[in-house]
C-alpha positions as CSV (number, residue, x, y, z in Angstrom):
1,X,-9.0,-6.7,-15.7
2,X,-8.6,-5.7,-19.5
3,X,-12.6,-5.5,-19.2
4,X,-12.6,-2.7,-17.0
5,X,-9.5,-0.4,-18.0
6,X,-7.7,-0.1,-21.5
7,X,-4.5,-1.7,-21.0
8,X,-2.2,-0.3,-23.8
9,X,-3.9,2.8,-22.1
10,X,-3.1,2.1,-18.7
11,X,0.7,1.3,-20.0
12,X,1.4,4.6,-21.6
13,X,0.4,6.0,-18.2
14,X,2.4,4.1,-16.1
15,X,5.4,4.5,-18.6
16,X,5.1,8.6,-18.6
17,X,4.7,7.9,-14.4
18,X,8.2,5.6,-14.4
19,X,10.0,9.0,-16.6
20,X,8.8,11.1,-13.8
21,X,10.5,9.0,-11.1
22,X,13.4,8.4,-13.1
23,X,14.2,12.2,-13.1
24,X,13.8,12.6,-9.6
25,X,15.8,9.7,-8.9
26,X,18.5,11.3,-10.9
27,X,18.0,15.1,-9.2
28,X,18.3,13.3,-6.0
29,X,20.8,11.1,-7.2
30,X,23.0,14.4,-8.9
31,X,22.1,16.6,-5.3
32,X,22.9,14.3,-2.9
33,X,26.8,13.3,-4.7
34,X,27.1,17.1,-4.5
35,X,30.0,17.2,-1.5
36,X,28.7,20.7,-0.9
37,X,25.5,19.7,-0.8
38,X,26.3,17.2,1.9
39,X,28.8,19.6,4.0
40,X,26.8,22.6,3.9
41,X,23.2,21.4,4.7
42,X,21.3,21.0,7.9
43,X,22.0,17.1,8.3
44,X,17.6,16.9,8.3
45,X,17.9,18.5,5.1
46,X,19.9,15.7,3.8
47,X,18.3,12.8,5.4
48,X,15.1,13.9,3.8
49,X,16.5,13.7,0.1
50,X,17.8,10.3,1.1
51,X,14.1,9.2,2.2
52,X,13.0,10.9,-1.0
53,X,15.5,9.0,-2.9
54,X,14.3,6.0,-1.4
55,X,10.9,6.4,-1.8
56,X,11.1,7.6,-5.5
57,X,13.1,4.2,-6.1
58,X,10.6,2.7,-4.4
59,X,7.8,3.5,-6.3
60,X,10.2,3.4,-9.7
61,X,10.5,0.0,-9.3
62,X,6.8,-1.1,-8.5
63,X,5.8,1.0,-11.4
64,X,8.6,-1.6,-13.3
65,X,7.0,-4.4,-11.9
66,X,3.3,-3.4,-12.9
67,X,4.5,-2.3,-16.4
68,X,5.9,-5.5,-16.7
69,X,2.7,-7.5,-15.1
70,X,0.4,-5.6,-17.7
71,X,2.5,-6.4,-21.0
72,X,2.6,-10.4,-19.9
């Protein structure tokens, strides 16, 4: 593997990716403990920031794991 990509390369990447889905965790986080938020939007509306939410946890936490997998 370290033949065929740079890894401290490959690293930095994957670290700037992780800030990215750390932030949008936190908007979604922020929007959806907004009780107006909640109340006032279509109930879609807000089931879709909760699958967002989910899926940018999702992929926050395989970035983690491949960070992790790379510096070992």
């Amino acid at each position: 593997m370290s033949g065929l990509i740079n890894i401290d390369d490959e690293i930095s990447r994957l670290k700037k990716e992780l800030e990215k889905m750390n932030a949008e965790v936190e908007r979604t986080k922020k929007k959806l403990s907004n009780p107006r938020f909640v109340d006032k939007a279509p109930e879609q509306v807000v089931n879709k920031e909760r699958e967002k939410q989910a899926d940018y946890i999702e992929k926050r936490d395989k970035l983690d794991a491949r960070i992790a997998e790379l510096q070992a």
